[in-house]
C-alpha positions in Angstrom: 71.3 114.8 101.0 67.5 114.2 101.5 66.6 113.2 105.2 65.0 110.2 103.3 68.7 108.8 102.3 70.2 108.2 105.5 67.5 106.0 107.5 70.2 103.4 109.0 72.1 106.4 110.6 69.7 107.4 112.1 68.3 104.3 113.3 71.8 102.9 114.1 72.6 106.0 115.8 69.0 105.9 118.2 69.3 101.8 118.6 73.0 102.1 120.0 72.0 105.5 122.2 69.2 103.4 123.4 71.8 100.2 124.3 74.0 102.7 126.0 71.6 103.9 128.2 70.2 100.4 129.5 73.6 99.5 130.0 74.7 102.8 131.8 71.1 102.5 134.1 72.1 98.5 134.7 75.7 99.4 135.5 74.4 102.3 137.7 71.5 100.1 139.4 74.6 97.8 140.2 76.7 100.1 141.8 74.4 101.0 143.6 72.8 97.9 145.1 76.8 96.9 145.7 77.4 99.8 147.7 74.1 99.3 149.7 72.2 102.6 148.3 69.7 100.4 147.2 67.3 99.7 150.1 65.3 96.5 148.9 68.8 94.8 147.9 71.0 93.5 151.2 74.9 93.7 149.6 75.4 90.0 151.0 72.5 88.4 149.5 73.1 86.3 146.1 72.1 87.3 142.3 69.9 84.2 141.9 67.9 82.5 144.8 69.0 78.9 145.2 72.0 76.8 143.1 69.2 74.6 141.6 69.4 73.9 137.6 66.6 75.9 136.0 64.1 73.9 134.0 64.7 72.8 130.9 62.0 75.5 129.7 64.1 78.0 130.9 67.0 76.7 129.3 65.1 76.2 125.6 63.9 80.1 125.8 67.0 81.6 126.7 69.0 79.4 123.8 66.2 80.4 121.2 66.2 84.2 122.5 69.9 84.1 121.9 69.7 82.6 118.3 67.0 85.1 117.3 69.1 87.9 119.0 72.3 86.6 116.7 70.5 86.7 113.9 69.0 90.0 114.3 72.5 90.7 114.9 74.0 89.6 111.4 70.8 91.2 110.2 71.8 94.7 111.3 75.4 93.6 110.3 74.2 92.9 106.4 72.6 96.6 106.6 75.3 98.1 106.9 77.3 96.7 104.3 74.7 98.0 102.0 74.8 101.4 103.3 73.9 103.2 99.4 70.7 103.3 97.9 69.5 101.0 95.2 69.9 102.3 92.2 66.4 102.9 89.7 65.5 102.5 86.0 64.4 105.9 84.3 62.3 106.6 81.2 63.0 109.3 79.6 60.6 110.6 77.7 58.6 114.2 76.7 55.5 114.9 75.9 55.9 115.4 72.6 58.5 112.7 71.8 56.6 109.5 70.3 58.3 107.0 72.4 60.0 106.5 75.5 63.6 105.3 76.8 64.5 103.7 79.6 67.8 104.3 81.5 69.5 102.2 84.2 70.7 104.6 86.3 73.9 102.5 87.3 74.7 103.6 83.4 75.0 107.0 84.2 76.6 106.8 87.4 79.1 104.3 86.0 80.4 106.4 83.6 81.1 109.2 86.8 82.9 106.6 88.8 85.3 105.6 85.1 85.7 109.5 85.1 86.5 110.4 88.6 89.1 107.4 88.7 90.7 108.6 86.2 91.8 111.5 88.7 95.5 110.9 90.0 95.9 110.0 93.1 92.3 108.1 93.2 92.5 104.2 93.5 88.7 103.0 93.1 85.0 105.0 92.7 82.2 103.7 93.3 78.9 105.2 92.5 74.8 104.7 92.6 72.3 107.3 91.2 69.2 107.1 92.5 65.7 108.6 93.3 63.7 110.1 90.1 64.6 111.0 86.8 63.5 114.6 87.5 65.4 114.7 90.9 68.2 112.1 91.1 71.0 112.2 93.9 74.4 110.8 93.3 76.1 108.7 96.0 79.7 108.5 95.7 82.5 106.6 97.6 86.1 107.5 96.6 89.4 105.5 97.5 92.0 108.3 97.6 96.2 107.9 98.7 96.2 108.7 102.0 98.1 112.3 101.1 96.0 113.4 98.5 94.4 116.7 98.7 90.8 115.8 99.0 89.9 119.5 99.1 91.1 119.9 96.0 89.5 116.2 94.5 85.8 117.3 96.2 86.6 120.6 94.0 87.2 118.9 90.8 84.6 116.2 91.1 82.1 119.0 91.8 83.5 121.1 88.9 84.1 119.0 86.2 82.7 115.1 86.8 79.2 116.8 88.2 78.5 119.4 85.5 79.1 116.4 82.4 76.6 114.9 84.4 73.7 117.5 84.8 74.3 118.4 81.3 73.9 114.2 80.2 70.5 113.8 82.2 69.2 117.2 81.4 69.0 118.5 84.8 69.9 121.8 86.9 70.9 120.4 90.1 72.0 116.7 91.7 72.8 116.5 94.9 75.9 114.8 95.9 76.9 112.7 98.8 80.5 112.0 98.9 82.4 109.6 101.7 86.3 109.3 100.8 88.5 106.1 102.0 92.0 107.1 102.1 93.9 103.9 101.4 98.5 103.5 102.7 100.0 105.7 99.8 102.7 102.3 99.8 99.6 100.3 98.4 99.5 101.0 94.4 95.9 102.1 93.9 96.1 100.8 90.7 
């Protein structure tokens, strides 16, 4: 897998590392000031000076931080659902060919999805080639019975479904990025 692919792990994985340390200092900082190892904070004192209703300034910014913060929220939330590339249009072409064709590239990795659900024990593929004609990756996410052996499925997706495709876009290598879901074996996957 290119380092390229993967940029919401990555930033999913730093932006919730970051959260936990704030947290972890602010939870700290507060044991601390409650136990009296804090010498500017007397453990008797109260969090906010006075019981006086804020302005309504005050009240305005804190309701539109919070909107803002729940909508970056279900921003980061929409991300994730579309955790595969997009997929790209190829054109195919040589320099000594007159013309050119162009290839959706969900063609081709819709006829490696039909194929691989085909497999027994496989419920639902689906799949997105992407990146460029000369180097595409394949993306694949597989809905397996939860006792299948998905040694043995990674084996024959690599050995037969991967090879027809090579061979189809003319190409010595594709790298492949697999996730398996393993659904109740009690759920008919078809």
């Amino acid at each position: 897998m290119s380092t390229s692919s993967n940029r919401p792990a990555r930033l999913n994985r730093a932006l919730l590392a970051l959260i936990g340390l704030l947290l972890q200092a602010a939870g700290g900082y507060a044991v601390a000031a409650h136990g009296g190892r804090v010498p500017w904070v007397e453990t008797g004192d109260r969090l906010v000076p006075g019981t006086a209703v804020p302005p309504t300034w005050v009240l305005v910014v804190i309701v539109i931080a919070a909107i803002v913060l729940g909508l970056l929220c279900l921003r980061w939330l929409a991300l994730q659902r579309n955790r595969l590339p997009r997929p790209v249009s190829w054109e195919l072409a040589t320099p000594d060919t007159a013309g050119t064709t162009t290839l959706a590239s969900s063609v081709a990795a819709d006829a490696v999805a039909t194929e691989v659900e085909n497999y027994p024990e496989v419920g639902s593929v689906s799949a997105v080639l992407s990146g460029p004609g000369s180097a595409p990756e394949l993306y694949l996410v597989v809905s397996a019975a939860a006792g299948a052996d998905i040694t043995a499925l990674r084996r024959r997706i690599l050995g037969e479904a991967l090879p027809r495709l090579r061979a189809a876009l003319g190409v010595a290598v594709i790298p492949v990025t697999m996730e398996f879901e393993l659904v109740d074996e009690r759920i008919a996957l078809r």
